[in-house]
Structures are given as structure tokens and as C-alpha cells.
C-alpha positions in Angstrom: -5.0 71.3 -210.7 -3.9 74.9 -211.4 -0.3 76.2 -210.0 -2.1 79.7 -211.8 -2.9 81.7 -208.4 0.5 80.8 -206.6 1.7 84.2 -207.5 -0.9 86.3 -206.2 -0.9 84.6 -202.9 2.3 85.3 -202.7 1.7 89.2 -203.4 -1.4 89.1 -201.4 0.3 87.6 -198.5 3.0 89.9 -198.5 0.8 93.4 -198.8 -1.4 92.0 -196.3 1.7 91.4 -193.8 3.8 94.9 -194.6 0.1 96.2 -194.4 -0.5 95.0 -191.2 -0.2 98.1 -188.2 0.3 95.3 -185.1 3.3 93.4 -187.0 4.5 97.1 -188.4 5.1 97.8 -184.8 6.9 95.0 -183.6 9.2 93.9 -186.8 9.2 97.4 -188.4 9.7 97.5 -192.3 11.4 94.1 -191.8 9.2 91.7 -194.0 10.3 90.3 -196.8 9.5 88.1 -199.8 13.5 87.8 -200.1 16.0 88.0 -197.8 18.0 91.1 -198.8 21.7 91.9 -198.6 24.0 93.1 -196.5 23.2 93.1 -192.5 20.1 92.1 -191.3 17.6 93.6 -188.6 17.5 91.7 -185.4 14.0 90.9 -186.0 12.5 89.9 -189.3 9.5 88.2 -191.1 10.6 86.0 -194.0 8.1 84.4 -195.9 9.8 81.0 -197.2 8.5 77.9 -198.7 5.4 76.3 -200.4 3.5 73.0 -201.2 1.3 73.2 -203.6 -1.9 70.4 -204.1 -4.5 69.7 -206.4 -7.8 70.8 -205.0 -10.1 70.8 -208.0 -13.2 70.0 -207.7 -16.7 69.9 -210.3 -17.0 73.5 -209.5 -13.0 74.1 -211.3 -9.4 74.6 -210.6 -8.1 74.9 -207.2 -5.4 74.3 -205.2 -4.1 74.0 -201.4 -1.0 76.1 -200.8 1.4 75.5 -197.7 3.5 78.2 -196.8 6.2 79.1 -194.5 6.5 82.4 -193.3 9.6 82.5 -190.9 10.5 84.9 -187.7 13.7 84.7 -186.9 15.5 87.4 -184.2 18.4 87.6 -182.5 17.2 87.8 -179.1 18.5 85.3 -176.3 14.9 84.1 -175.3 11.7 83.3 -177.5 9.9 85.8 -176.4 10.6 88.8 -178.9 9.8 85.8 -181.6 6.9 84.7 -180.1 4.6 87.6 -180.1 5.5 88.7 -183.3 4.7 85.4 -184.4 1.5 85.7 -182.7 1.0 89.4 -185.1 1.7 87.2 -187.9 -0.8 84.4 -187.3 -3.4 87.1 -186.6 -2.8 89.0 -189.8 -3.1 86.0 -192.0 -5.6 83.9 -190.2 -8.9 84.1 -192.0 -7.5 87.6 -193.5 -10.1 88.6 -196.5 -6.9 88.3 -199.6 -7.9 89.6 -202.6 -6.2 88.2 -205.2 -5.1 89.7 -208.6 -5.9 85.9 -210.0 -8.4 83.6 -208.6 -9.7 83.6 -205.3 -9.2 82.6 -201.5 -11.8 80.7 -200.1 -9.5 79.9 -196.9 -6.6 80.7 -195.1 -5.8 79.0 -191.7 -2.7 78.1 -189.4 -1.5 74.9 -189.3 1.7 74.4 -187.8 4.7 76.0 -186.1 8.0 75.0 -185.0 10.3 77.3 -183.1 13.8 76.6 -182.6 17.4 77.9 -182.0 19.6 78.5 -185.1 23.2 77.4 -184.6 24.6 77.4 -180.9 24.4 81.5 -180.8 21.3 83.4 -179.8 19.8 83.1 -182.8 15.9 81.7 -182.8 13.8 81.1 -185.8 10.0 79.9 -185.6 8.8 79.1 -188.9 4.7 78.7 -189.1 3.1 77.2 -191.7 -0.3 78.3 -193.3 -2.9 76.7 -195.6 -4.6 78.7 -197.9 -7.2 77.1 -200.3 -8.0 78.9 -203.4 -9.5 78.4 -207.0 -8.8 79.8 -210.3 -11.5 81.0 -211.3 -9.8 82.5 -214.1 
């Protein structure tokens, strides 16, 4: 198993989402790898946590990552949430990464859950991914 190539999804992920003109449109600047200070935008794109698993194989290293990336707004309904959820899943799915270390060989959706935060408007759908890469290193 190699943990080596978590980093560079991480950074690939993340230029490929701030890269990404449909999401850009709906969330703005507001994607980030760490939630900042001070107030937040109604809308944001969070990306959140991972589960990592050995996927090594005769060929070399590899590993299956999970990871959350989170939409959370402050909108009433799920609407708002929802298609910029959908811009997520379309910049990610089967996006062409290019890693600084190792490589992609997948990246597909697996699940999402969408709920409301507290007893306000708040509503978060957090999606997780499943990217398989090696280190080819």
C-alpha cells in the first residue's frame, strides 16, 4: 500500500474544482481545501474527509481514496445545493487529474447524502468520490 499520492489528489482535486468555469459560476471563488475565517459565503464547496485502502497489485503501489467534498448553503430549499452539487460531480467525474505524484487511473461518484444542518436553513450535501490511483513513483 502506498498513502504517497494522497497529497496530490488533494491538490489535483482542488485546481481541478476552482478550475472548473460551471462550478466558478454557481459557488464563485468559494471552494476550499480549509474552511477559512471569519464569515462565510452562503454557498460553498468544502472538500472534507478521506479513506484511504490498499490497492496494490503485481503491477505496484496503489491505493483507493474516498473523499468528501461538501456543499453546504444557506438557502431555505435544496435547490441552490443541488445543482451545484451536480457542477461538482461533473467536474470530478472521470476528470483527466494529473498528479504531481503517481497517477489516476479512476475517479467516479459513489455516494451522496444531503441534509439540513441544525433546525435553521442551513443544508449541507456531502458526496463522496472514489479515485483509484498508483504510485508509480
Amino acid at each position: 500500500m502506498s498513502y504517497g499520492v494522497s497529497a496530490a489528489l488533494q491538490r489535483a482535486v482542488f485546481a481541478q474544482l476552482t478550475g472548473d468555469a460551471p462550478l466558478s459560476a454557481l459557488v464563485g471563488p468559494a471552494i476550499y481545501d480549509a474552511m477559512p475565517t471569519g464569515t462565510l459565503p452562503p454557498l460553498y464547496v468544502v472538500l472534507g474527509s478521506e479513506d484511504v485502502r490498499d490497492a496494490s497489485d503485481k503491477t505496484g503501489a496503489g491505493a483507493e481514496h474516498s473523499f468528501t467534498v461538501s456543499l453546504v448553503t444557506e438557502s431555505a430549499g435544496f435547490a441552490t445545493a443541488k445543482e451545484a452539487a451536480a457542477a461538482v460531480s461533473d467536474a470530478l467525474v472521470g476528470a483527466p487529474l494529473i498528479l504531481d505524484r503517481g497517477s489516476l487511473v479512476s475517479l467516479n461518484f459513489y455516494k451522496a447524502k444531503a441534509a439540513r444542518v441544525g433546525t435553521g436553513s442551513m443544508r449541507q450535501i456531502n458526496m463522496i468520490f472514489r479515485a483509484r490511483v498508483a504510485d508509480d513513483t
